[in-house]
Every structure is written in structure tokens, then in C-alpha cells.
C-alpha positions in Angstrom: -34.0 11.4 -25.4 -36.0 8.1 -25.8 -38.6 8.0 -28.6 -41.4 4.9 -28.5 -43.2 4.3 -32.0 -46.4 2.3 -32.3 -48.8 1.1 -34.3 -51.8 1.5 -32.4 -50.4 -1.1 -30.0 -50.8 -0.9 -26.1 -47.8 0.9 -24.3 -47.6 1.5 -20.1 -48.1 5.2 -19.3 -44.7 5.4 -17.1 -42.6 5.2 -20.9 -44.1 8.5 -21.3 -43.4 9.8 -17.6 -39.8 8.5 -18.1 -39.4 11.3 -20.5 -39.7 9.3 -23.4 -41.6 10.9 -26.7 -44.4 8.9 -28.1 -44.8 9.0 -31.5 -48.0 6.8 -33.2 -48.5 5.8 -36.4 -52.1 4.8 -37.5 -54.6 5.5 -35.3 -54.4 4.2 -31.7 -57.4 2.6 -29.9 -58.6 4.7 -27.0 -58.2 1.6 -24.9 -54.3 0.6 -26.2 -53.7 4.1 -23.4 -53.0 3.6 -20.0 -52.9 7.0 -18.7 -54.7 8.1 -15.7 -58.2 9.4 -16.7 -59.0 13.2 -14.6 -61.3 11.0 -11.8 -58.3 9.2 -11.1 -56.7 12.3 -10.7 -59.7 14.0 -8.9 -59.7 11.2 -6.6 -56.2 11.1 -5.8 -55.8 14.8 -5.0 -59.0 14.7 -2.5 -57.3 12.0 -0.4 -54.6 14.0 -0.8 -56.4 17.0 0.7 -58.1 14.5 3.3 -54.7 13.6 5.1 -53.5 16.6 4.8 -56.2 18.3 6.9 -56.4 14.9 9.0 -60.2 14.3 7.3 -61.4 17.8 7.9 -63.9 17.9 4.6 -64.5 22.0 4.9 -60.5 22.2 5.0 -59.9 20.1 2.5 -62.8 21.5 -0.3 -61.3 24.9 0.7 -57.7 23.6 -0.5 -59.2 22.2 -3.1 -60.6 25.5 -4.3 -64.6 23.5 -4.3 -67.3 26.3 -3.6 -68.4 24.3 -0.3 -68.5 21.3 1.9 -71.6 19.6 0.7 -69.2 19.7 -3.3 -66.9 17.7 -1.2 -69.1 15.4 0.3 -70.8 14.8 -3.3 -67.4 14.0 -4.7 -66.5 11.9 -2.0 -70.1 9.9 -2.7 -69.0 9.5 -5.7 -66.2 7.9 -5.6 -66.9 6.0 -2.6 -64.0 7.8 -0.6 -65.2 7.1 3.1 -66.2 10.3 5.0 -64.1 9.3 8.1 -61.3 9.1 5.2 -57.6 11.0 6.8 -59.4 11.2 10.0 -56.6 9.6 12.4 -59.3 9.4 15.1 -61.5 7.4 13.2 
């Protein structure tokens, strides 16, 4: 087990995905943490869905459990994913 102590100074997210425990002392600055934020996340898992269905949007919002196509589309707005985005035709 690998154990990482700070004092509230910056440490790279993959320490912690290494299996390593963190343990802070003091407060940390919100901005010392690089861990992906849930758009990042969001983000990743719609292009995900994307190439998976080849860029179908209705295919991919249904994977991704959204209520409907025009969800997918906003999301896609707005984070400026391309709607052509997994289409291998395009």
C-alpha cells in the first residue's frame, strides 16, 4: 500500500489511481487537485457512446440512458463535440 501526505500541496491524480491512499493535512486548495471534474467525464463517455454507435446521436443518448436526442444534441453543443463526431462517413 502506498500512502501520499501533503500539506495542501499539488499532487497528479494518477498517485491516487495507482492505488495509493491520500492523506492531507491542512486544508488543500481546490485547485492543488487534478482530478477529472464530472464534464470531463460526461464528455468522455458521450464520445464514447458516439463511436460506439458510429455517430448515431438517438443510439448513443439511448445508451447513455438521456430522455431524448435533442438532450444529446444540447450536450454535444455544449461541449463543442461535433455532431458528425464517430460518424466514419463523415
Amino acid at each position: 500500500m502506498r500512502l501520499i501526505v501533503t500539506r495542501g500541496n499539488a499532487f497528479h491524480a494518477e498517485k491516487l489511481l495507482s492505488g495509493a491512499h491520500l492523506i492531507t493535512i491542512g486544508r488543500p486548495r481546490t485547485s492543488d487537485v487534478f482530478l477529472p471534474n464530472l464534464q470531463q467525464i460526461e464528455m468522455a463517455k458521450i464520445r464514447e457512446a458516439l463511436e460506439t454507435t458510429r455517430g448515431n446521436i438517438t443510439k448513443a443518448a439511448k445508451l447513455l440512458a438521456y430522455r431524448s436526442r435533442q438532450t444529446m444534441l444540447t450536450k454535444m453543443d455544449g461541449y463543442g463535440i461535433a455532431r458528425d463526431f464517430g460518424d466514419l462517413g463523415a
